[in-house]
N, C-alpha and C positions, 0 to 999 in steps of 0.2 A: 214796233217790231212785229213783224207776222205771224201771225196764230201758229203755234206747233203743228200742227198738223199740216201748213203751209209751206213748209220751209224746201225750200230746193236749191240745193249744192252742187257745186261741178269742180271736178281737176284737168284742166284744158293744157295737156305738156304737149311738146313739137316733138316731132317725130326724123330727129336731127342726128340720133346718135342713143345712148341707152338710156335708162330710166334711171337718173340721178336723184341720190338716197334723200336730199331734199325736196324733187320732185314730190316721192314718196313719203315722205312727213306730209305736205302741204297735202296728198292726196289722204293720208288718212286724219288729218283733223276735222277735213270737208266729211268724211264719209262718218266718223265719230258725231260730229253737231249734226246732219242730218239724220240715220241711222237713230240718235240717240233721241228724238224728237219724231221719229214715225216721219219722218221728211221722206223726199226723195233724194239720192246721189249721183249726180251725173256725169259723163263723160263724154268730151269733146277732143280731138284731135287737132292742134292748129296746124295744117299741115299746107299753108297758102304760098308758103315757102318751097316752090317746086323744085329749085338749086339743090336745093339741103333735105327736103325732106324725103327717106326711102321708104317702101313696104317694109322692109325688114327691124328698121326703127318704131314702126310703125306696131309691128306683132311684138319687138321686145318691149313696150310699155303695157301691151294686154297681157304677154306673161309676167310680166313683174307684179302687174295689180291683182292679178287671179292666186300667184302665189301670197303676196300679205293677204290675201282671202280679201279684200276692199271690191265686192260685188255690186256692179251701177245698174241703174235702172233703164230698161230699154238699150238700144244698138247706141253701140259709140259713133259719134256724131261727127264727120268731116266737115272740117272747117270749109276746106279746096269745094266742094261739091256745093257750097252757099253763096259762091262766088255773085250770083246773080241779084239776090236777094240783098248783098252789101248794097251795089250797084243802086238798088230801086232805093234804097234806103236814104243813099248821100243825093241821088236825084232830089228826091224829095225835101231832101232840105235846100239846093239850089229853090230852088219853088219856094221856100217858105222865105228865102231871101236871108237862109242862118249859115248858109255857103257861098263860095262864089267860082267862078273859076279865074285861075290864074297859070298865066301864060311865060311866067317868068324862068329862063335856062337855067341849065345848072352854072354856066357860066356867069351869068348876073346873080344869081344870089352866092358866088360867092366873092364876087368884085364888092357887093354890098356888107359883107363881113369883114373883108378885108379893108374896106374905108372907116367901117365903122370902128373897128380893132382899132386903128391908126387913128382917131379922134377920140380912144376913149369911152367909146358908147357902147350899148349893149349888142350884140351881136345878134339879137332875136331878130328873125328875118321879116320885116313888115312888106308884104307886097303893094306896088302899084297897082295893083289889078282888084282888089277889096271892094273898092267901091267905083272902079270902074264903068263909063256907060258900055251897054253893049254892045251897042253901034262901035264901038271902038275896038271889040276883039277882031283877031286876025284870026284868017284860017289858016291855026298852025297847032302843033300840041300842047296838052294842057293838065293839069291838075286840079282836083276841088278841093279847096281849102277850108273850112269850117271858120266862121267869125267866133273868134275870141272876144270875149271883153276887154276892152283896152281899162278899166277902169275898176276899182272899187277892189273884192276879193271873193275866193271860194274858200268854203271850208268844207274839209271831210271829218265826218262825227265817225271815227275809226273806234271801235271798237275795242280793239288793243290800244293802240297809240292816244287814242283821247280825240279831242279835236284838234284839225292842224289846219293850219291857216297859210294860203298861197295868195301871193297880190298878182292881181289878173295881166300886172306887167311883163308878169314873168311866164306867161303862158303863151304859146302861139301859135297860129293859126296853123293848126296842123295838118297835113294832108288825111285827106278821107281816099281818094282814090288817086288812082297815080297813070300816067298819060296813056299805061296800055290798058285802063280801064280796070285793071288788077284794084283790091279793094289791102290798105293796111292792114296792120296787124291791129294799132289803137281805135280802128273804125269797126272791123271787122270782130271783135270781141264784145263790145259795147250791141251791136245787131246781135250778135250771138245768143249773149246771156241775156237781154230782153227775149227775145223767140221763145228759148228756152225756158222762160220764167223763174230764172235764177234771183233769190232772195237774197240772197249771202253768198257775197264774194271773199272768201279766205282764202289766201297768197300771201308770198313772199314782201316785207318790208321793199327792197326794191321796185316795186311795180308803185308805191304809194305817191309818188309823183304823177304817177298817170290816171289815177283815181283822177285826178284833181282835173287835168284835161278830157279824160275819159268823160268827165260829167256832164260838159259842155254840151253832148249830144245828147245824153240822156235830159237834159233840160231843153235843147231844140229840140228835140220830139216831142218832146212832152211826156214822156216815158218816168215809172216812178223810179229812183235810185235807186237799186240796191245795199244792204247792210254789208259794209266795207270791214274788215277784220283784216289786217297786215301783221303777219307772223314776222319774230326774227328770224334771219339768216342763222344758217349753221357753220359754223367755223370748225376749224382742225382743234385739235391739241395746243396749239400752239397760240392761238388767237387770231390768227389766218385762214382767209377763203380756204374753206375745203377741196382739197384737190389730192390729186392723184400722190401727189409725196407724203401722203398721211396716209394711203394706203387706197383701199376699194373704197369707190364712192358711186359707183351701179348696182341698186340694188339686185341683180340677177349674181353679183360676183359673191355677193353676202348667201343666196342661195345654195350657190355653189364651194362655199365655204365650207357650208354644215350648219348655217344657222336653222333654229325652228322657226316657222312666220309667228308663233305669237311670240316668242322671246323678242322677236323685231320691234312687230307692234309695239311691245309694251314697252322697248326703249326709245322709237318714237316718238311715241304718245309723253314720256318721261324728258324727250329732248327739247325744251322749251315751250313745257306745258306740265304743272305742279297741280295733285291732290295734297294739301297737308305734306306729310313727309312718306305719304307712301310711295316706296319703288316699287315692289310686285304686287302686279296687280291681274286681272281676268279679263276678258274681253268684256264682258259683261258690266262688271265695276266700272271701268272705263267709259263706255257707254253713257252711264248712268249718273258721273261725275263731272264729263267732259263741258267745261262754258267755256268762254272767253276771256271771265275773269282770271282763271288758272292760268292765261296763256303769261309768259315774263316780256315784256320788254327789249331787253336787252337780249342779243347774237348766242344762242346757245353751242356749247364745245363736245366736239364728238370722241366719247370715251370708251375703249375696246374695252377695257375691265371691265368696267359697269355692262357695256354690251352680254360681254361672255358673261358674267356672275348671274345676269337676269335668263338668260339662255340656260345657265343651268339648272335653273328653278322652276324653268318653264318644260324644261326635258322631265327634271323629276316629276312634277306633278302632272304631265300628262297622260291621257289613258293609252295604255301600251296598244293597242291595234290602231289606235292614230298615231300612235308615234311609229310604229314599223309601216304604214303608209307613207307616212313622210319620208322616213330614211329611202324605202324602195325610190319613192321620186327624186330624191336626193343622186344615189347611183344611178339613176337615169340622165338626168341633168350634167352631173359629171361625165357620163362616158363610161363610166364602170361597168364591169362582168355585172350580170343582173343574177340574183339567189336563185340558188333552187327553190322548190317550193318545201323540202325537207330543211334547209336552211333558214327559212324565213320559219319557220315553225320552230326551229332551235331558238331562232333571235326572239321571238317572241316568247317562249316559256323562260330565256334567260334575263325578259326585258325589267323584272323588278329589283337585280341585281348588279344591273348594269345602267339604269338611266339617273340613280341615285347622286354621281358624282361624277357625271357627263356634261360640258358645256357646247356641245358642238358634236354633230353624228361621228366625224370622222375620229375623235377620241370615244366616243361610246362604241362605232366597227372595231376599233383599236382592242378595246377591252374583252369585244364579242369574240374574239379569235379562237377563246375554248371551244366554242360551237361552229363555228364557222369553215375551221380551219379540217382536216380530214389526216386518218391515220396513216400513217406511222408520221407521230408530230417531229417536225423537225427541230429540236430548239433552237433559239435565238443563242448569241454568244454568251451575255450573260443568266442564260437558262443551262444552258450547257456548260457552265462551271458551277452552277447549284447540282449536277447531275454529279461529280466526281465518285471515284469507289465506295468512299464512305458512303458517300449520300446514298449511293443507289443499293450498297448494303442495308440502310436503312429503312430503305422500303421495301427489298425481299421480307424484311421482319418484321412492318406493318401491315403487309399484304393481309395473311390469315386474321389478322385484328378485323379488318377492315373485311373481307370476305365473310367471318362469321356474325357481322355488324347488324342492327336493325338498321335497313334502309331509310334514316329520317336523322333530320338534323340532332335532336337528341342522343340518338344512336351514335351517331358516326361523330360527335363530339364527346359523347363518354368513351367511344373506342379507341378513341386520338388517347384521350387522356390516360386512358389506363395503361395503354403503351407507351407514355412517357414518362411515367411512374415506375414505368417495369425497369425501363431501361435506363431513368434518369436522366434523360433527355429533355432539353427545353424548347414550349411548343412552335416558339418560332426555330428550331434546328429540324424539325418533322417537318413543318409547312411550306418550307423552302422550295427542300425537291420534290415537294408535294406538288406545288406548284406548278413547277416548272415542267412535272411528266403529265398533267394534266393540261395545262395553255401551253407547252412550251414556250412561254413568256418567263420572266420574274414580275412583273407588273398584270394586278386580273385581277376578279372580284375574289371574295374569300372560299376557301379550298372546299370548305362544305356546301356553298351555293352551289359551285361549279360541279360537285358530287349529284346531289341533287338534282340538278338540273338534265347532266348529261344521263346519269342511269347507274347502276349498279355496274353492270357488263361492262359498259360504254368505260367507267373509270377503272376498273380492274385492269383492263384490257391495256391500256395507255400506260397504268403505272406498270404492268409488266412488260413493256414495250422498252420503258422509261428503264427500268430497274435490269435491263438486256435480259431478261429471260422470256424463251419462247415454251416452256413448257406451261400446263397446264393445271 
């Protein structure tokens, strides 16, 4: 294994469509094992896919990464732009006689699967062309093909998986480059991450077949292997590929949801990768715990409870001017009216009352409404039947309680109290339309934070707004 201090990681996604929430796993175990080891973490674009790949796919994977905060070292790296470099690569293994070219249509190779199909035989395409004289090529188009071992086996010392063993029968001579000189995707990855000096290649369990072909060239170069770690796949709820009928599976939509990036992280880092039994955990922690050993084996299942329950833990204990940063970026990203800056000063004097039992911004905005919202509170329906005669009688005759009150939670809950004593009133029949003239909610943090919070004036004002009287 490579000196810690060696270690260099990369998350190489196509730029096909948005940054899929196991992309973003696979991008943060890379940047956890390097990060966590003073490595470096890098980022490569395979974007050789000119058809499919757009600019705009291409910015949604740098804003997805930037949001889980997964920061790489040096400029992301296009694949399309090394086109050249594949090229000199697969030449030079022509030369070294670990390639060959082959001239065979796509019509012939599949008259030869289809013979073969029909006798029973393996359908792996062996060409005439392998050991071809060259005197015998035509001048017509062509592919390079990489010589396979027809014999013997590979094995990948996988990290996760164990060792796994492929018979070289089953491997075939894959293309390296293809007639318009274009360089593959299994050729083109292999040049990549040697350039790059990538130590540890961690991916998705599906790619671990191609480890095994993959190697072939890093053994015709001569080139050392890289440390192979193959994560499970993420599955829905259900034990099925994750897809769009279990719900958002772009991380920008989780963004946009209200999630915080560390509550992400840490279900991430929690979705087919175990400390012991802890679930919340720090970036730091994480960091600090993250091996290989932790990672499971088996296809891990994507759980929105556990998601939001970690998201709540991660609202509560954040430091409130990072968390009213994140929120403002949150209404950014959504489209949202953006706060005043007297607004964002309310959300933040209210924020230790309000992130305590928030899993998601758009339920903590929800809660902020006492501050956010502006006078004369309109209430909601069921704020507006907490408002009835009685009720707002109620609070004509807590008012001077609460006027002659010491401004401070002691105060204004011995005030409450004394006035439910007078009047024999029980505290939740006071709190109600308390409530209610203050958030015009029925649902909001407790009646004396929101006192507190907003001001003496600020709550008088409301509840006599609340209570219909305009005198003074």
């Amino acid at each position: 294994m490579a000196d810690s201090t060696d270690v260099v990681t990369r998350i190489a996604p196509s730029p096909t469509g948005f940054m899929h929430i196991g992309t973003a796993r696979t991008a943060l175990f890379n940047w956890l094992y390097a990060r966590g080891r003073g490595g470096r973490f890098l980022l490569r674009i395979e974007d050789t896919d000119r058809a499919r790949s757009t600019p705009e796919a291409t910015e949604a994977i740098l804003r997805g990464m930037r949001w889980l905060g997964l920061d790489w070292d040096g400029d992301a790296v296009s694949q399309f732009a090394r086109v050249d470099r594949h090229a000199e690569v697969a030449q030079e293994l022509l030369a070294r006689g670990a390639a060959y070219r082959c001239f065979s249509t796509q019509e012939e190779i599949a008259a030869f699967r289809d013979a073969a199909k029909a006798e029973g035989k393996s359908t792996l395409f062996r060409s005439p062309w392998r050991d071809a004289d060259p005197s015998t090529h035509p001048d017509a188009p062509y592919v390079i093909r990489i010589k396979a071992p027809r014999e013997g086996e590979t094995v990948i010392d996988d990290q996760v998986q164990g060792p796994v063993t492929f018979r070289n029968t089953e491997l075939d001579d894959m293309i390296l480059l293809r007639s318009d000189g274009t360089p593959t995707y299994m050729h083109a990855v292999v040049v990549d991450d040697h350039d790059m000096g990538v130590t540890h290649v961690i991916r998705g369990d599906d790619h671990l077949a191609n480890a095994a072909r993959q190697s072939l060239i890093y053994a015709a170069m001569g080139w050392d292997l890289p440390i192979y770690a193959h994560i499970p796949l993420i599955l829905g709820p259900d034990g099925k590929k994750l897809s769009k009928r279990h719900g958002a599976t772009g991380v920008e939509e989780y963004q946009k949801m209200g999630y915080p990036a560390a509550g992400m992280r840490n279900y991430l880092a929690r979705l087919g990768w175990s400390h012991g039994d802890d679930e919340f955990f720090t970036d730091a922690q994480a960091l600090d715990w993250f091996d290989f050993d932790g990672i499971n084996k088996s296809a891990a299942r994507f759980d929105f409870k556990k998601l939001e329950n970690l998201c709540g833990q991660h609202i509560a204990a954040a430091e409130n001017d990072a968390l009213l940063a994140e929120i403002l970026s949150y209404l950014d990203v959504t489209g949202a009216e953006k706060l005043a800056p007297e607004k964002q000063d309310g959300l933040l004097r209210a924020m230790d009352c309000l992130k305590e039992r928030a899993k998601t911004f758009p339920e903590l905005i929800d809660k902020a409404y006492f501050v956010l919202g502006d006078r004369p509170f309109e209430p909601d329906e069921k704020a507006a039947k907490a408002l009835d005669p009685v009720s707002r009688g109620i609070l004509i005759e807590l008012t001077p309680h609460l006027q002659n009150a010491s401004w401070s939670r002691d105060g204004l809950e011995a005030a409450v109290a004394e006035f439910a004593e007078t009047t024999g009133l029980k505290l939740g029949k006071i709190a109600q339309p308390l409530r209610a003239a203050l958030a015009g909610r029925t649902v909001s943090p407790s009646v004396f934070d929101m006192m507190l919070v907003i001001g003496r004036e600020e709550s008088l004002g409301r509840i006599e707004d609340a209570a219909g009287r305009t005198e003074t």
